[in-house]
C-alpha positions as CSV (number, residue, x, y, z in Angstrom):
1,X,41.0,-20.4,133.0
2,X,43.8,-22.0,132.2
3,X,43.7,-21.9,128.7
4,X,43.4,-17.8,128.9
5,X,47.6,-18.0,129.6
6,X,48.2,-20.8,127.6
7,X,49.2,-19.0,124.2
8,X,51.3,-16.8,126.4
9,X,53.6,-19.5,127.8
10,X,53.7,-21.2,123.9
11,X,54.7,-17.5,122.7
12,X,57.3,-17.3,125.7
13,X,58.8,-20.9,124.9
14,X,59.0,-20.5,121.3
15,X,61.2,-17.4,120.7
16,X,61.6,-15.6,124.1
17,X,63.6,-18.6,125.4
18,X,66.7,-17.6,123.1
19,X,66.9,-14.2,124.2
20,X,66.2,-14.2,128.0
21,X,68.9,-17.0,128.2
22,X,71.5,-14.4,127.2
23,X,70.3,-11.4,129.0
24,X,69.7,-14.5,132.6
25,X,73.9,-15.0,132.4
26,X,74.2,-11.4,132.6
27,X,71.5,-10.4,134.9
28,X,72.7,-13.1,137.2
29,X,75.7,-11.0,138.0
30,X,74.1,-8.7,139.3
31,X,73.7,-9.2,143.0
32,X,77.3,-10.5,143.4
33,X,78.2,-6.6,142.2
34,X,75.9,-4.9,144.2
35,X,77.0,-7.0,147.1
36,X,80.6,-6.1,146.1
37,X,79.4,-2.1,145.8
38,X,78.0,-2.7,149.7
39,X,81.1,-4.2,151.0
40,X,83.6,-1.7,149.3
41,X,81.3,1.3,150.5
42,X,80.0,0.2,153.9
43,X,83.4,-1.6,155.2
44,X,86.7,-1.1,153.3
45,X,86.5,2.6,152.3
46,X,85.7,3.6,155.9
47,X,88.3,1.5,157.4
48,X,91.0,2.8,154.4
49,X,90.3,6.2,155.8
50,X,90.4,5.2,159.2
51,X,94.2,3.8,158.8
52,X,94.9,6.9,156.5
53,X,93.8,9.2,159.4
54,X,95.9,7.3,162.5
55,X,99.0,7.0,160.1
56,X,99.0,11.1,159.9
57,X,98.4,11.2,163.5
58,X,101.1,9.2,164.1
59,X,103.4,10.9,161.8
60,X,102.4,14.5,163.3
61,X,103.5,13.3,167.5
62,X,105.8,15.9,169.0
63,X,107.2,16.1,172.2
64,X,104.5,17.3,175.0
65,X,101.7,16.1,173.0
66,X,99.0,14.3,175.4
67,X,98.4,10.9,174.3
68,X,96.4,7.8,174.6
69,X,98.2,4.4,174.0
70,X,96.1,1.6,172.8
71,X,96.4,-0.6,175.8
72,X,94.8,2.7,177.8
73,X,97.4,4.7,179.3
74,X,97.2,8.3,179.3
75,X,100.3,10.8,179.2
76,X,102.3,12.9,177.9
77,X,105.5,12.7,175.2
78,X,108.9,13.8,176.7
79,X,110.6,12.2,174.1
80,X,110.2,11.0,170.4
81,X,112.7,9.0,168.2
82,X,112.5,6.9,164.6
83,X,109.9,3.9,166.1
84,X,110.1,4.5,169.8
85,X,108.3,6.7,172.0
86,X,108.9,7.7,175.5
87,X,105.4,8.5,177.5
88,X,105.2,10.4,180.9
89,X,102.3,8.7,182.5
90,X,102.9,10.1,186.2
91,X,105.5,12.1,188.1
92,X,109.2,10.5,187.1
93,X,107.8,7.6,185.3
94,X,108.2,6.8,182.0
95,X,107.4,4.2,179.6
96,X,108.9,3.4,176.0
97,X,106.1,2.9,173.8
98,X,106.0,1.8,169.6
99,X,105.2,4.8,167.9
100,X,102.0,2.4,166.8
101,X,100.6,1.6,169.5
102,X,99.7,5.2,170.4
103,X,95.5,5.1,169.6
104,X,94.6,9.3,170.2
105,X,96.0,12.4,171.1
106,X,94.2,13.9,173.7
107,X,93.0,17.5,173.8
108,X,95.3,19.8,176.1
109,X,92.8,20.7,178.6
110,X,91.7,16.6,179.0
């Protein structure tokens, strides 16, 4: 039984060895790419466009907007300057918030 593969492994040591060596380097590249591929796709493309769509949001905050800060308080804006917002969160109270740490802006009816 053993000698039926026999001339195959002679005919794969004689001249196949110099040819698969070559194409083996290459070849083993491969699964550090795809891996690469994966990452890029599954986790820094969808967290690029994640940070692409806050930074609009919070370029686009006006006064009255409804907003959610990141630490969970809900208001509304009564004032905006360069870096520093002011949030209405009850009746005469009002707290000066980075213009980053606002997470979401709430719908109007919410």
């Amino acid at each position: 039984m053993i000698s039926l593969f026999f001339p195959v492994a002679v005919a794969y040591a004689e001249g196949g060895a110099a040819a698969g060596n070559q194409s083996a380097g290459i070849l083993g590249f491969a699964p550090f790419i795809a891996i690469i591929f994966i990452f890029y796709f599954l986790l820094i493309r969808p967290q690029q466009k994640s940070a692409k769509k806050h930074q609009e949001l919070l370029q686009k905050l006006e006064k009255g907007d409804n907003v959610i800060t990141r630490g969970g308080l809900h208001g509304r804006i009564v004032n905006v300057k360069e870096d520093i917002i002011t949030v209405e969160i009850a009746d005469n109270v009002r707290v000066k918030v980075e213009r980053s740490s606002i997470g979401a802006r709430k719908a109007e009816g919410s």
